[in-house]
C-alpha positions, 0 to 999 in steps of 0.5 A: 483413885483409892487402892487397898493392898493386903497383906497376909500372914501366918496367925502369929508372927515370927519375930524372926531377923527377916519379919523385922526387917520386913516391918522397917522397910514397910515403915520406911514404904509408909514415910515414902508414899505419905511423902508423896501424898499417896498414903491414905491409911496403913496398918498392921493388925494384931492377931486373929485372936484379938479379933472380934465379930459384932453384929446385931440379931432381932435388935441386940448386938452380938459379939464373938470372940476370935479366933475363926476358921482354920486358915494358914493365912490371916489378914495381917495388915494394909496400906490404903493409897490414893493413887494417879492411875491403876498403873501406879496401884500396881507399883506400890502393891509390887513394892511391898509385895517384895517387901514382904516377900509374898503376895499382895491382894490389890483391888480398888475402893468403890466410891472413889473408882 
């Protein structure tokens, strides 16, 4: 069954000692669940600034630069996982939750459920 854990952040990263190691110890996460067959896809995202909203109006493409709502929290990153059993869905988003030190949104891919 394929998982997806999102992370969430501030719109800017702080650099600070405890956000690098927060990155090493998911890198290292990362090298574990690839490991074990379990890693799908996992990235962090660049900032809401960067982003972009495409869509298509009357047959032309629409694009909007970022940045968008005021939100204190903004999707920063996410690991994809394919995983034996919800159970162990929870494990890994438990493991980065306490990686990073907040909550995690965990909810299951539909097609593969």
């Amino acid at each position: 069954m394929k998982y997806l854990v999102l992370i969430y952040g501030g719109d800017r990263p702080s650099g600070s000692p405890a956000d690098l190691a927060a990155v090493r110890a998911l890198t290292k996460f990362k090298g574990e669940l690839a490991v074990s067959g379990e890693l799908v896809s996992s990235e962090g995202l660049s900032l809401p600034s960067d982003g972009r909203v495409v869509q298509v109006r009357d047959g032309a493409k629409v694009v909007t630069d970022g940045p968008y709502g005021e939100a204190k929290e903004q999707l920063a990153g996410y690991f994809l996982v394919d995983v034996a059993d919800d159970d162990r869905a929870q494990q890994v988003a438990g493991h980065v939750s306490t990686i990073i030190g907040d909550r995690v949104e965990l909810r299951p891919t539909v097609l593969s459920t």
